[in-house]
Biopython code that builds the backbone (N, CA, C, O; Angstrom):
import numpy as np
from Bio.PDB.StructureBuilder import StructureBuilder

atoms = [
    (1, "UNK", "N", (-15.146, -37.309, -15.400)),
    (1, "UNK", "CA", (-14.642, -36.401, -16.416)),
    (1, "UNK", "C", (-14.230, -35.075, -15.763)),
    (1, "UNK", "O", (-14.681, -34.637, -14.704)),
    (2, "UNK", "N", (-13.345, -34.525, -16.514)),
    (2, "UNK", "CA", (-12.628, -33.003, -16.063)),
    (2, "UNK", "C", (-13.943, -31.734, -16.721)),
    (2, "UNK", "O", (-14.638, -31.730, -17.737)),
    (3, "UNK", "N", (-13.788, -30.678, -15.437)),
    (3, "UNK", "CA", (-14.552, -30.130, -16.108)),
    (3, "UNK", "C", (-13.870, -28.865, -16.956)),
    (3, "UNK", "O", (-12.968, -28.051, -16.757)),
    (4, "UNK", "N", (-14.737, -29.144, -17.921)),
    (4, "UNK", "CA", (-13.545, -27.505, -19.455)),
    (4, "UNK", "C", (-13.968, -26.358, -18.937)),
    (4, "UNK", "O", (-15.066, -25.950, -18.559)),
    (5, "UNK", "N", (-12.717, -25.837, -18.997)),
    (5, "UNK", "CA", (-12.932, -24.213, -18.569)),
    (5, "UNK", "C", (-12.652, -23.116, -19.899)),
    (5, "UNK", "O", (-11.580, -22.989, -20.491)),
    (6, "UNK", "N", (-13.580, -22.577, -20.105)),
    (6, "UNK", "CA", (-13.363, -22.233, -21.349)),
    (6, "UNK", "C", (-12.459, -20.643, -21.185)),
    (6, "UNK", "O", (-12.856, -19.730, -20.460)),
    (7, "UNK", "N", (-11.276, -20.590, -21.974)),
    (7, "UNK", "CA", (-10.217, -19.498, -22.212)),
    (7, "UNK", "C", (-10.572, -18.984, -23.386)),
    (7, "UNK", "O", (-10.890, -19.481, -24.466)),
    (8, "UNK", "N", (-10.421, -17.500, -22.834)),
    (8, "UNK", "CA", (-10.570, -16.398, -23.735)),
    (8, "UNK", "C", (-9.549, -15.215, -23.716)),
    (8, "UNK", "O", (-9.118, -15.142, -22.565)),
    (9, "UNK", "N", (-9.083, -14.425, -24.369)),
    (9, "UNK", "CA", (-8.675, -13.393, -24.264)),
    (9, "UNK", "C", (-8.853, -12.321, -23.744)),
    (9, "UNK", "O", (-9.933, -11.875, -24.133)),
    (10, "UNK", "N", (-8.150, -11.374, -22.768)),
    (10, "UNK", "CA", (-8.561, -10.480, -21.996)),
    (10, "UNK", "C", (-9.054, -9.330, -22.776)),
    (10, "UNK", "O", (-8.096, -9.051, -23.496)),
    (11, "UNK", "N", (-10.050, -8.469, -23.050)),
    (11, "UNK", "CA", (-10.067, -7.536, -23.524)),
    (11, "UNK", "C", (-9.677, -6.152, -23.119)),
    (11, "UNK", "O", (-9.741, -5.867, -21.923)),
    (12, "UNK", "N", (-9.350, -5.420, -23.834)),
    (12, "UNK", "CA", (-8.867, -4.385, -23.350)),
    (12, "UNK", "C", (-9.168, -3.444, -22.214)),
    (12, "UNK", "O", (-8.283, -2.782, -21.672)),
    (13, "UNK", "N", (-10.751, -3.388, -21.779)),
    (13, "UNK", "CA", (-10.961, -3.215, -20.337)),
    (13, "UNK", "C", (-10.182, -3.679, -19.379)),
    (13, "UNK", "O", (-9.384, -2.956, -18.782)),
    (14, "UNK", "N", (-10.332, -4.884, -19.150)),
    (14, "UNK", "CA", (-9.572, -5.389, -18.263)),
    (14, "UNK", "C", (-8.389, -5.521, -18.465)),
    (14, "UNK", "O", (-7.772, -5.951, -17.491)),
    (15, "UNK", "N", (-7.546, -5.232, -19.753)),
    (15, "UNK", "CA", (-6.160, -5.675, -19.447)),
    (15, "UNK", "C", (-5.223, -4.331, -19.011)),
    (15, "UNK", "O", (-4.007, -4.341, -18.817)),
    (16, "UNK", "N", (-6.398, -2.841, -18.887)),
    (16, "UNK", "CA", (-5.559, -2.005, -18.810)),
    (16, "UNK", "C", (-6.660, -1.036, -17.163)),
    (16, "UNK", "O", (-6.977, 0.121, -16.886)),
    (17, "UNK", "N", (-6.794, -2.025, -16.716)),
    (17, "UNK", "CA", (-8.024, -1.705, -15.328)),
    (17, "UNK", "C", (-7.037, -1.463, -14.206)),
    (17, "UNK", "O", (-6.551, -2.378, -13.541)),
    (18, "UNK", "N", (-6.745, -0.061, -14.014)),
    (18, "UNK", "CA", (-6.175, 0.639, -13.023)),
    (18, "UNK", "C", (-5.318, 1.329, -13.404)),
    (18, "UNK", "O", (-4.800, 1.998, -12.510)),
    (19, "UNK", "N", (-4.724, 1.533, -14.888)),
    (19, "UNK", "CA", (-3.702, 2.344, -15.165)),
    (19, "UNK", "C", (-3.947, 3.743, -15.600)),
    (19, "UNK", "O", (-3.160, 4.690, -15.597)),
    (20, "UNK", "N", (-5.351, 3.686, -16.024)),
    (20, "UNK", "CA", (-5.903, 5.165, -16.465)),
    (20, "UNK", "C", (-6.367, 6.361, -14.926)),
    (20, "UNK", "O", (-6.495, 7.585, -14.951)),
    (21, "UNK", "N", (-6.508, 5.464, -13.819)),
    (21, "UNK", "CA", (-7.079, 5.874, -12.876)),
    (21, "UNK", "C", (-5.839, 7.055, -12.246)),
    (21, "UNK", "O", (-5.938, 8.238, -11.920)),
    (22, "UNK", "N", (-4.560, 5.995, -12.268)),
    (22, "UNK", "CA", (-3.500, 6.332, -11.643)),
    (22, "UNK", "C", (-2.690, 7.610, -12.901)),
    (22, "UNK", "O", (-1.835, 8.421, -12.547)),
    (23, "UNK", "N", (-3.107, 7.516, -14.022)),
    (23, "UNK", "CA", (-2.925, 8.413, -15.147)),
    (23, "UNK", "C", (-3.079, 9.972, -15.102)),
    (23, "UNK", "O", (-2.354, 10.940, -15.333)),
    (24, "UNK", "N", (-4.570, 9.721, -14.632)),
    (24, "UNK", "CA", (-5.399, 10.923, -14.135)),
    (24, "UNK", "C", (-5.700, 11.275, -13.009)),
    (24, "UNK", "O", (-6.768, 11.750, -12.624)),
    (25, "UNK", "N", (-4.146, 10.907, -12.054)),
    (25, "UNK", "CA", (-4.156, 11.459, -10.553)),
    (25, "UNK", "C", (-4.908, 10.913, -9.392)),
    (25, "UNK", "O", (-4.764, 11.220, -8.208)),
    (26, "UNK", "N", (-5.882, 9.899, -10.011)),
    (26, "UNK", "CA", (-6.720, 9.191, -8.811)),
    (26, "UNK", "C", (-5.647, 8.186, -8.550)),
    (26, "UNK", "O", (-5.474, 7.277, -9.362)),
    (27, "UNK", "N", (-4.982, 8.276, -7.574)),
    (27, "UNK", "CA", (-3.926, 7.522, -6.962)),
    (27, "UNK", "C", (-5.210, 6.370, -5.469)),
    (27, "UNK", "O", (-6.296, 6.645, -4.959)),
    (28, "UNK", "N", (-4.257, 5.146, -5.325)),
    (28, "UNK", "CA", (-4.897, 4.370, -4.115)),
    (28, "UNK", "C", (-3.939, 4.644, -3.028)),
    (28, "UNK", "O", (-3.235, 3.722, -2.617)),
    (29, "UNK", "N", (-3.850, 5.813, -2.533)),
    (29, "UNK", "CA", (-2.553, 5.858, -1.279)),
    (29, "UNK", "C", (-2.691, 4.731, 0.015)),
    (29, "UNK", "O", (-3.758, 4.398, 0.529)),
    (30, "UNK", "N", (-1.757, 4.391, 0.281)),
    (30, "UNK", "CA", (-1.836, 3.560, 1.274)),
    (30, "UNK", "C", (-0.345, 3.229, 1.852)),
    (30, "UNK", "O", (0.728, 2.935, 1.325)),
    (31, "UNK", "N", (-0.855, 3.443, 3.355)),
    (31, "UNK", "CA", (0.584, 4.103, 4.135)),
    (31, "UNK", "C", (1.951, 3.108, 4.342)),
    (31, "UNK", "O", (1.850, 1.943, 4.726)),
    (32, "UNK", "N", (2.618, 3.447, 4.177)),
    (32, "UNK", "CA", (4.335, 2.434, 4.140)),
    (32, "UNK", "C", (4.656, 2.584, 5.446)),
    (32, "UNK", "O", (4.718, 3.711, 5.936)),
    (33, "UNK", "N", (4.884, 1.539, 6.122)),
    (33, "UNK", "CA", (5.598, 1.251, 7.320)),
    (33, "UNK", "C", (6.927, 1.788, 7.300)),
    (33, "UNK", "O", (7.493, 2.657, 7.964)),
    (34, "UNK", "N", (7.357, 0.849, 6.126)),
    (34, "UNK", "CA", (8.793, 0.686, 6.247)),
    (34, "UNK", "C", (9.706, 1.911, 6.504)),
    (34, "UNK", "O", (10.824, 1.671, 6.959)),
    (35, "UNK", "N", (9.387, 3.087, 6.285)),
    (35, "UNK", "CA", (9.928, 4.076, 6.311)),
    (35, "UNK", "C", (9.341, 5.215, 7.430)),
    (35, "UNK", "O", (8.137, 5.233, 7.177)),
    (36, "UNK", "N", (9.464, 5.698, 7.990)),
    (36, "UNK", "CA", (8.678, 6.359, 8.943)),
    (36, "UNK", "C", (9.753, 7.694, 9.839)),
    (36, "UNK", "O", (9.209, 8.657, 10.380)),
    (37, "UNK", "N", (10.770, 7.567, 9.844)),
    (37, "UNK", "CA", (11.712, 8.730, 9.739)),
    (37, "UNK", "C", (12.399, 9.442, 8.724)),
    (37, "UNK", "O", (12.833, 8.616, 7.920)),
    (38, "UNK", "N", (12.685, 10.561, 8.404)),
    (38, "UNK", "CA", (13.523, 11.076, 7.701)),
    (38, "UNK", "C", (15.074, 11.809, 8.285)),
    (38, "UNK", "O", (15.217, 12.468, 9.314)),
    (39, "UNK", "N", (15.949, 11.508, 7.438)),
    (39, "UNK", "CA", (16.997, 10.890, 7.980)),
    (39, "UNK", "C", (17.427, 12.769, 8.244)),
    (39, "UNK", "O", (17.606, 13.463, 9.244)),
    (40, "UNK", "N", (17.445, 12.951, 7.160)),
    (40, "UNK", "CA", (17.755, 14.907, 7.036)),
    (40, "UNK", "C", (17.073, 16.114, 7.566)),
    (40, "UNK", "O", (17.624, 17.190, 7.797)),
    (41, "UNK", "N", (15.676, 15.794, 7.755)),
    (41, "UNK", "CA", (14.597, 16.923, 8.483)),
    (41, "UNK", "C", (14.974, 16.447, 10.099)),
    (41, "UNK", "O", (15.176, 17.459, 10.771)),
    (42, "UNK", "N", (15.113, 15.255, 10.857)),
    (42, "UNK", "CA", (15.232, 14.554, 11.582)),
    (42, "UNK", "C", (13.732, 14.690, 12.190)),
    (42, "UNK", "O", (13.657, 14.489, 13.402)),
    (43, "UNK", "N", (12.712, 14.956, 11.610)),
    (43, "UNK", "CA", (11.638, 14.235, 12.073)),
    (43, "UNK", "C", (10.549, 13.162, 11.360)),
    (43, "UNK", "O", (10.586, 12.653, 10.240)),
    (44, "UNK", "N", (9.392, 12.992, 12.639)),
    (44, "UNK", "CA", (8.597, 11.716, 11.790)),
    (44, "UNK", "C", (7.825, 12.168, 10.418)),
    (44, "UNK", "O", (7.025, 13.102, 10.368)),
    (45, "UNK", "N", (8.245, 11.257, 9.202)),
    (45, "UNK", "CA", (7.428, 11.767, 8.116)),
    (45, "UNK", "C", (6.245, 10.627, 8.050)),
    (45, "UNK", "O", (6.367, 9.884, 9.024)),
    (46, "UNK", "N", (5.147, 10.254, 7.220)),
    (46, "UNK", "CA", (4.224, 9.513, 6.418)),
    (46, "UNK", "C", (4.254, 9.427, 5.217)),
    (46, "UNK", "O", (3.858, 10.346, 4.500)),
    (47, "UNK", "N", (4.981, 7.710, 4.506)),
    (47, "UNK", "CA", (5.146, 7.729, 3.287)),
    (47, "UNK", "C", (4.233, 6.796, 3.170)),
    (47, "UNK", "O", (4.053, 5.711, 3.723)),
    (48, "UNK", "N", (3.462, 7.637, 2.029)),
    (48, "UNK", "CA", (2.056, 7.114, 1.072)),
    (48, "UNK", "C", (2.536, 6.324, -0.110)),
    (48, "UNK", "O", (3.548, 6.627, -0.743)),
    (49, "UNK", "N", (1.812, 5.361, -0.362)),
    (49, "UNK", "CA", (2.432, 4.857, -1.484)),
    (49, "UNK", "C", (0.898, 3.912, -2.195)),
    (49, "UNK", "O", (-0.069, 3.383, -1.647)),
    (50, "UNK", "N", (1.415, 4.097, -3.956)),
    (50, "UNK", "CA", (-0.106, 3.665, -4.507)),
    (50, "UNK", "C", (0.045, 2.750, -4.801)),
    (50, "UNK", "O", (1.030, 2.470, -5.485)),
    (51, "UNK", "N", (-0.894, 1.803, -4.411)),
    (51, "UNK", "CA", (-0.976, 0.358, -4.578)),
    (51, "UNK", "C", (-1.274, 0.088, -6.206)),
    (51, "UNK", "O", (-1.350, -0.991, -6.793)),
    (52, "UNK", "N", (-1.366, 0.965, -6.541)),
    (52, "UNK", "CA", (-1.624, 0.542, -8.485)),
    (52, "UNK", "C", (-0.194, 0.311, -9.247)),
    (52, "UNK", "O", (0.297, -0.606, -9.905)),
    (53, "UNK", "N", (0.330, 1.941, -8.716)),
    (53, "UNK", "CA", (1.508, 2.204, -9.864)),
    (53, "UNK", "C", (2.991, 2.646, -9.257)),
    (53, "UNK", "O", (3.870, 3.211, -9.908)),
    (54, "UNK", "N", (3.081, 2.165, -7.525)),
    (54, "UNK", "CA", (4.091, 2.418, -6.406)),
    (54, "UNK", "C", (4.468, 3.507, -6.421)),
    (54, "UNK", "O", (5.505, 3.727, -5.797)),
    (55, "UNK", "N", (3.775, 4.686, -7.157)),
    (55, "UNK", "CA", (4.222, 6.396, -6.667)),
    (55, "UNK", "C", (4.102, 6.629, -5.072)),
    (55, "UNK", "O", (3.161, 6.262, -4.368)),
    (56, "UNK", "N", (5.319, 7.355, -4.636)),
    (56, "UNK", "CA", (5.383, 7.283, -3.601)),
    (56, "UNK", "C", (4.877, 9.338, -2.999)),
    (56, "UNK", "O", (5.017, 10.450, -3.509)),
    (57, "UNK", "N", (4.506, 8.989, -2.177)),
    (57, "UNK", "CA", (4.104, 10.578, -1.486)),
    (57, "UNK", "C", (4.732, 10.866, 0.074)),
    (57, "UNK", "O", (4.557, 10.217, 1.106)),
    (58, "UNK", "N", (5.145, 11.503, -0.051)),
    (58, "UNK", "CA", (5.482, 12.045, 1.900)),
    (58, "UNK", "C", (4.875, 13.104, 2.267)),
    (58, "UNK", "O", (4.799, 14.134, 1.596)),
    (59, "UNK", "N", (4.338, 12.899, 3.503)),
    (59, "UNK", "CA", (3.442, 13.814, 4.153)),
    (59, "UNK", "C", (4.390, 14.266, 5.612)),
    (59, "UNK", "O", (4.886, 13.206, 5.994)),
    (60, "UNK", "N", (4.729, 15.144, 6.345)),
    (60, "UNK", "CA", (5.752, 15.657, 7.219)),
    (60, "UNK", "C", (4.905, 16.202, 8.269)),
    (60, "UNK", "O", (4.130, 17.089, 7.912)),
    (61, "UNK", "N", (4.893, 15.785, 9.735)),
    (61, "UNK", "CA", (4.503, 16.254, 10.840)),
    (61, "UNK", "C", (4.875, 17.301, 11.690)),
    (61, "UNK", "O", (4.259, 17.494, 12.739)),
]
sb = StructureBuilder()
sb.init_structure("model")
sb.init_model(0)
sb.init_chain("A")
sb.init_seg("    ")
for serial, (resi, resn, name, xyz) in enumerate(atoms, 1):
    if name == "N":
        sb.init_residue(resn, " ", resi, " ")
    sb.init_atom(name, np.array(xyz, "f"), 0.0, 1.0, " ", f" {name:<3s}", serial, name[0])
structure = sb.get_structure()
């Protein structure tokens, strides 16, 4: 026999778990490769970016 997995509806905790965080400025920064020069300052920048809600941040050396 299969075993039943019983389905339920997400409740509202969880269906809205990380959007209040990023709401109220607690951002998850975490650094972007992909970009790593700026084309106009012509030096190296650090683009931060939040793994919740993809706001992006630059930090300039």
């Amino acid at each position: 026999m299969a075993d039943v997995i019983p389905f339920r509806k997400p409740g509202l905790k969880e269906k809205h778990r990380g959007k209040t965080l990023c709401r109220h400025g607690h951002h998850k920064w975490v650094v972007d490769k992909a970009k790593q020069f700026d084309v106009k300052q012509g030096r190296l920048v650090t683009v931060y970016r939040c793994s919740r809600c993809d706001k992006t941040r630059v930090k300039a050396h």
